[in-house]
N, C-alpha and C positions, 0 to 999 in steps of 0.2 A: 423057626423051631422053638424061641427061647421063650416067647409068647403063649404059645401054646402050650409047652410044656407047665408054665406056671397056671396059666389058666384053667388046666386039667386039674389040675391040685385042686384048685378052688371048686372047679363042678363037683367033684366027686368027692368031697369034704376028707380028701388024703392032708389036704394042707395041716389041717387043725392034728388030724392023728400024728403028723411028723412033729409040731410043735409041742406035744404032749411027749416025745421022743428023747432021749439024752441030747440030739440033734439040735443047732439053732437057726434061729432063722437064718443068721449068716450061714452056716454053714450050709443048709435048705438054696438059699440062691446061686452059693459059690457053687454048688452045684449044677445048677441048672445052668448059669455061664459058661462052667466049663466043657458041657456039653453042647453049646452054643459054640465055643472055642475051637470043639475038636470036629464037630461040621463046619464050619468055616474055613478051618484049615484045609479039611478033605478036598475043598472044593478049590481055596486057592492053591493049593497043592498038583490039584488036577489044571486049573488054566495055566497055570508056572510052566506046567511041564508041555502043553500045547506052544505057547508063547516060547518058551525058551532062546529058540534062537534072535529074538527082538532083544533080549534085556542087555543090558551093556553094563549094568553096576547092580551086582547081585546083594549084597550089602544094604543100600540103600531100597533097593527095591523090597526087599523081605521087611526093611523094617517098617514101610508104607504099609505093607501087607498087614502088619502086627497090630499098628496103630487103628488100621482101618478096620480091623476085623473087631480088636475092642473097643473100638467105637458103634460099629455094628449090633455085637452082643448086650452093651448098655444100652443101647435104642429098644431091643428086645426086651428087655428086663424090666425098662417102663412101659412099655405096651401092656405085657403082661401083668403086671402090679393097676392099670391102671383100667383095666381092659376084668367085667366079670365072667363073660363064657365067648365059648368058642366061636360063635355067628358075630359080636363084637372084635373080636383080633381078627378074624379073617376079613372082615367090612375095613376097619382103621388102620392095619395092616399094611393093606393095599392102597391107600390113601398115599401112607408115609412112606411105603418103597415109591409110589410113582415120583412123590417129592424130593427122595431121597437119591434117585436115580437121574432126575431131569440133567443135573450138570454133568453126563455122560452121555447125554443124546447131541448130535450135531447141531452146532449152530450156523446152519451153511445160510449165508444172505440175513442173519440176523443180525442189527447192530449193537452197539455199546450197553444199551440200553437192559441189552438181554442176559449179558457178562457182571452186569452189576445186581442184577436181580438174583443170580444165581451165588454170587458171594455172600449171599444172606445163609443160605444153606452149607452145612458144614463136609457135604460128601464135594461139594466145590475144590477143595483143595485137597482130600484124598484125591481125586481125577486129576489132579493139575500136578499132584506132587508125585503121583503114579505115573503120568507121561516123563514127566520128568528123569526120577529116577530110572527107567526103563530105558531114557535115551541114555544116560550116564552122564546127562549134565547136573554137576554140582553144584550150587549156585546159592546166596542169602538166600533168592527168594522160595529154594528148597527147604530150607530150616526153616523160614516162614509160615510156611503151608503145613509143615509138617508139625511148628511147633500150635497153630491155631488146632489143628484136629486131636492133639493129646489134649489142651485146653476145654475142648468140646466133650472129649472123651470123659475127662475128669467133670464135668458139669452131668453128662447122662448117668456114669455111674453112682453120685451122690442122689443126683432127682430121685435114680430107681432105688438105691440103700432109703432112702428118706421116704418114699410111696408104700415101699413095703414093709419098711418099720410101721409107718404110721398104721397099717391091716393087720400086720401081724399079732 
């Protein structure tokens, strides 16, 4: 959604009107984040409540949720900053969810080799720190995983502050 929505801006030359606006750019993205924010909630809100009875440490698991959602929303933010119409985010899109998704597909008969490829990707350890937290094991290597994805987090959200400064 965060993609698109910025991108729409740009087709329909809304962006430039908003800029011309008391409005700034920061203010123009924190926008469209937060609308990124509050669909990603809806949705992990919606699997929370299917899942419910699996989680064992509500706490922990919500804060996975948090991390991962705004790490989510920054991924979006540079798609769409980086990304000029609509036929490009829905092509690139789909690119980086299928990449963004792989360390949540089974890796049943795959070996070592498959586990290390995928710690290159940062949703690798929202999944790990998601299983985790969901059983209610507590563990370093929880802080770990969870302190790599704010790390990750903090690197998409400057890329996309720094993409969309640079156009705006």
């Amino acid at each position: 959604v965060v993609p698109l929505l910025i991108v729409e801006e740009k087709e329909k030359r809304t962006l430039d009107f908003l800029l011309s606006s008391p409005a700034s750019l920061n203010d123009i993205i924190a926008g469209k984040a937060l609308t990124g924010v509050v669909y990603t909630l809806l949705i992990a809100g919606l699997l929370l409540g299917i899942n419910r009875q699996h989680i064992q440490n509500w706490p922990l698991t919500l804060l996975t949720i948090v991390l991962g959602l705004l790490f989510v929303v920054g991924v979006g933010l540079v798609i769409g900053s980086l990304m000029n119409n609509t036929m490009q985010v829905n092509t690139w899109a789909g690119v980086v969810l299928i990449v963004l998704l792989a360390p949540s597909f089974p890796s049943i008969g795959i070996t070592g080799w498959f586990d290390k490829v995928m710690r290159v990707i940062p949703t690798y350890y929202l999944s790990e720190a998601l299983k985790m937290s969901m059983a209610g094991t507590v563990s370093s290597q929880l802080w770990v995983y969870l302190a790599v994805l704010l790390g990750c987090t903090f690197i998409v959200f400057f890329a996309a502050a720094f993409a969309l400064h640079r156009r705006g």
